[in-house]
N, C-alpha and C positions, 0 to 999 in steps of 0.2 A: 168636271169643269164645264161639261154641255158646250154650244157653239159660243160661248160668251168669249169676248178676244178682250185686250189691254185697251185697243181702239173704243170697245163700247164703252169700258170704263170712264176712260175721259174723255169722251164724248157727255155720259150722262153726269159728269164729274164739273163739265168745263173750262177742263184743264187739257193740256200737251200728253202726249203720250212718255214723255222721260220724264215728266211731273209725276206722272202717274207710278213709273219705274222707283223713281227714289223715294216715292213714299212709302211703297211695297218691299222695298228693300231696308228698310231705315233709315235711312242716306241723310245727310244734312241739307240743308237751300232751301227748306220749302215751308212758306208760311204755314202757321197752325187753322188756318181758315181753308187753305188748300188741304192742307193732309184731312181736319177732318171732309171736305166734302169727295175726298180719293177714297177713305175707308167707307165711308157712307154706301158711294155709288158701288164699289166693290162686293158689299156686303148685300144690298139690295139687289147685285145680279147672281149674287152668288158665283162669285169669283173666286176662285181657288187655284193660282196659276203656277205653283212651285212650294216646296218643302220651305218650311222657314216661315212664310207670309201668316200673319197674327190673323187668325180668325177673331172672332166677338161674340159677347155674351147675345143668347137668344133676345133677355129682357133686362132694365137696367140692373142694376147693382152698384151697392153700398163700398165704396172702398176708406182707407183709413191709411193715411203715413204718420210715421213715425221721426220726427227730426231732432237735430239736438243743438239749438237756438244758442251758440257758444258765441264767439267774438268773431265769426267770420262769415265775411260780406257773401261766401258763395251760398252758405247753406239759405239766407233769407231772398237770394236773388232763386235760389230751387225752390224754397216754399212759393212762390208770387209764380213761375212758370208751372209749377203743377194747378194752383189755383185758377191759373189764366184758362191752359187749355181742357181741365177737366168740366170748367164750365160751360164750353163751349163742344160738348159730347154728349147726345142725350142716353146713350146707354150709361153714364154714370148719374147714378139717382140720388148720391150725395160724397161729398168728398172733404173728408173731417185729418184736419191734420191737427196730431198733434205735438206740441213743442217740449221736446224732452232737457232736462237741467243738463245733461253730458251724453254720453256715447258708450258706456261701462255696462256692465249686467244690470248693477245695483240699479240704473235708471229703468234700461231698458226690457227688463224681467215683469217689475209691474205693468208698466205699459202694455205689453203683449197680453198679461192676463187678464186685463179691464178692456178687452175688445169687447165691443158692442157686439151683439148675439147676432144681430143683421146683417154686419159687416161681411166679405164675401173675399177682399183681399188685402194685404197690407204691403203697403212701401217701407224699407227700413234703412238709416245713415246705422251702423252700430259699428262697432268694434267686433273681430273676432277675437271670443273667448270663448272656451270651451260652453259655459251654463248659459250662451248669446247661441251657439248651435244648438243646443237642447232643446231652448224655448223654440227655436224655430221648428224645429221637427216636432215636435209638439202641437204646433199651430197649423201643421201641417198635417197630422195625422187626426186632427179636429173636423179636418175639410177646408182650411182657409188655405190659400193660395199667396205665396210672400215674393216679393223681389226685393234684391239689395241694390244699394243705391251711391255711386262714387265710388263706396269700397265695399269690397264682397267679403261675404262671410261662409266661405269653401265649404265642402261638406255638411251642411245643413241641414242639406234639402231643400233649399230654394230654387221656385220656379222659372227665375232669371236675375243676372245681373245686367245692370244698366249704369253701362260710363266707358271711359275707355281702358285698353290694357292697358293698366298702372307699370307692368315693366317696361313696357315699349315706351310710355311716358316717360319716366327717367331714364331711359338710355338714350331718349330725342334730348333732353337735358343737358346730358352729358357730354353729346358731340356736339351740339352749341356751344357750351360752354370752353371746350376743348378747343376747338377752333377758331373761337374767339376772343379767349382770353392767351390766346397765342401759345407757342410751345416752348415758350421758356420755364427756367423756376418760378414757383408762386404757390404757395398754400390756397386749399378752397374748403370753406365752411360749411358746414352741412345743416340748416334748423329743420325740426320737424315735431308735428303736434306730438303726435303717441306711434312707439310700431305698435299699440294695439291694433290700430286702424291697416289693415291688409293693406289696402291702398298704401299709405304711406312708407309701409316695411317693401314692399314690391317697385314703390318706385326708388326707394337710396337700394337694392341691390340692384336693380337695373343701371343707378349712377354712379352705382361704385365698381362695376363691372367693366364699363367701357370707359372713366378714367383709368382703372388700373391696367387694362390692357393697352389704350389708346395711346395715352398722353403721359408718359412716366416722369417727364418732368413736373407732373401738379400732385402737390400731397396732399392728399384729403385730412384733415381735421376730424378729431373726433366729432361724431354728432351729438348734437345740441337740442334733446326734447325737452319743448316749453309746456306741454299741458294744455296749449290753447291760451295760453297768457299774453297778450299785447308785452306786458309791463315787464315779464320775465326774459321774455325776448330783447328787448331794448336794452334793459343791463347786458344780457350778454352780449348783443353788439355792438355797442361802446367799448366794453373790455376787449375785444378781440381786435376792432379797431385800432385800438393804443397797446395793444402786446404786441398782434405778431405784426413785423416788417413788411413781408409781401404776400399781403395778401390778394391773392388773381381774382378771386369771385367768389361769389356766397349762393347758395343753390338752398329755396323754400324749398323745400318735399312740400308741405302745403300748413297753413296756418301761422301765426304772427307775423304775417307781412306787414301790419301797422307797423309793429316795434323793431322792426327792420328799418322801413325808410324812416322812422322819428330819429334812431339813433345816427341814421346816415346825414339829417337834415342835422342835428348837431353838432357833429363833428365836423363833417365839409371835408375827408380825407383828399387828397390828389397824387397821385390819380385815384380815383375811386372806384371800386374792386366793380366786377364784370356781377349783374346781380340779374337770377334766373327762377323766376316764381312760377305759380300752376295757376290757371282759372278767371279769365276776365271778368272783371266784376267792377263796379263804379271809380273804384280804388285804382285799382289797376290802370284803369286805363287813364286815368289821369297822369298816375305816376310815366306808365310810359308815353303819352304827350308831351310831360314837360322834363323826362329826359332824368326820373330818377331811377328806374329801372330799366333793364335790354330786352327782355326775352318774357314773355309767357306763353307758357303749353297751354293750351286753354281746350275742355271739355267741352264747350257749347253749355251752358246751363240749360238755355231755353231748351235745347234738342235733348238734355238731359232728362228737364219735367214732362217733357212732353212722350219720350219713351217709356216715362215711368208709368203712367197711366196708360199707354195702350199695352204695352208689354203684361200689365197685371190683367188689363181685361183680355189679351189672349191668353194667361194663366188659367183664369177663371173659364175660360171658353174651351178649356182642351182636357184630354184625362192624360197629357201625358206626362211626365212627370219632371220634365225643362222643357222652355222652349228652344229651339235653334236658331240663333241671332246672332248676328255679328255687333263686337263693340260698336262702342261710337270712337271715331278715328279724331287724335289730338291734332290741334289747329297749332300751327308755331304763326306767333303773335307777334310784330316788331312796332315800332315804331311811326315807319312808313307804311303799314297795311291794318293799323286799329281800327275797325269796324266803327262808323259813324252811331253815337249816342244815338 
């Protein structure tokens, strides 16, 4: 580390010295014009202050993500923050995302094998299935360097995950909703895309773990995978709407939130059930403005994109075989605390 202190960093950075802390640490609050000119000056004094902190490629490099362009406002609000800040990093010498038709092998299997020969690392949304681990370790045993992205794909062999912990997300779920939708009777419904997706299998046992311990008065409902369907979603919450009697709150794991509030905005129930989605996003935050939704756990996108690109350029920068990072930690979103558009 030589006499180089935190102080010269933001110094040659022109930034605070706890600016300088939460960029090195991953930490959220700091614009992407800050963090890059933290990692810049760091890297330029050869700063190396602690286990963990993302070193960088000596020379630029080609990176590639992998996304899967389905019905939901969070994946195209990730493509636009990795877009944003990858351009604004001159050690990324090109950053080529591509938009995948689903989240399955069947999509995601050729993609991986049409990497560009240049490419150096890849970002990936995918589903854990078994032939979704192979490719990766495969792409890994080529020399490419992979992070997973929202939801992880365990054993792989990927060089990082980047998002937050999906169980500790649905257990923050859980005790909101429990507390809030008060500790009387009342059923609570459960939507979720696919448990392909780790993420979303990780956060309903994290919400089904602290209702059933917490709150023994709320009965959980079977769960209800839509596919990523707006349209499949919204039948089902109409029907449930007019079957069951009391229903206390409806809890997204993540995806058809459209077909949630359509079907809510049609029927008008009263009272209307305690309703607890994932991921601020345009939608979102409308909805809780104007008081159609309670609660989101929200990942930060931007801090999402933004991880996703330095995280793979210290992939690429290290022989070791993950890096040491901490999640990025879930924001509880209300009403009265919606971050200004």
């Amino acid at each position: 580390m030589g006499k180089t202190t935190i102080v010269d960093v933001a110094r040659v950075a022109g930034v605070s010295t706890a600016t300088v802390d939460r960029v090195l640490n991953g930490r959220a609050g700091v614009s992407a014009a800050n963090r890059h000119r933290v990692l810049t000056a760091a890297k330029d004094l050869g700063y190396l202050p602690f286990e963990g902190m993302v070193a960088l490629p000596s020379r630029p490099v080609h990176l590639e993500f992998f996304i899967p362009m389905i019905q939901n406002g969070f994946m195209g609000e990730l493509v636009a923050s990795i877009r944003r800040f990858a351009a604004t990093v001159p050690l990324v010498a090109s950053c080529n995302i591509r938009a995948l038709d689903g989240f399955g092998p069947e999509t995601v299997l050729p993609a991986l094998e049409s990497v560009s020969l240049r490419t150096s690392g890849i970002g990936i949304v995918a589903a854990d299935h078994p032939k979704t681990r192979e490719a990766i370790r495969r792409a890994r045993e080529a020399g490419l360097r992979v992070v997973t992205i929202a939801s992880d794909v365990p054993g792989s062999g990927r060089s990082a995950y980047v998002g937050v912990d999906n169980t500790v997300a649905g257990r923050t779920a859980a005790l909101l909703m429990g507390r809030m939708a008060g500790r009387g009777a009342g059923s609570i419904a459960l939507f979720m895309g696919s448990r392909a997706y780790d993420g979303h299998q990780t956060r309903e046992t994290g919400f089904r773990a602290v209702i059933e311990s917490d709150f023994p008065g709320l009965s959980l409902l079977p769960t209800i995978e839509t596919g990523e369907s707006s349209d499949r979603t919204r039948m089902a919450m109409a029907s449930l709407l007019r079957s069951v009697p009391q229903l206390a709150g409806i809890y997204c794991v993540g995806a058809g939130r459209t077909g949630i509030v359509a079907a809510l905005e049609d029927i008008r129930p009263r009272p209307r059930p305690l309703v607890v989605m994932h991921d601020l996003t345009d939608r979102t935050h409308v909805w809780l403005k104007s008081g159609m939704i309670d609660v989101v756990i929200d990942q930060n996108v931007q801090l999402v994109g933004e991880q996703a690109v330095i995280r793979l350029l210290g992939a690429i920068a290290t022989t070791a075989p993950q890096l040491l990072l901490k999640n990025i930690e879930p924001r509880i979103i209300l009403r009265e605390n919606v971050p200004q558009q």
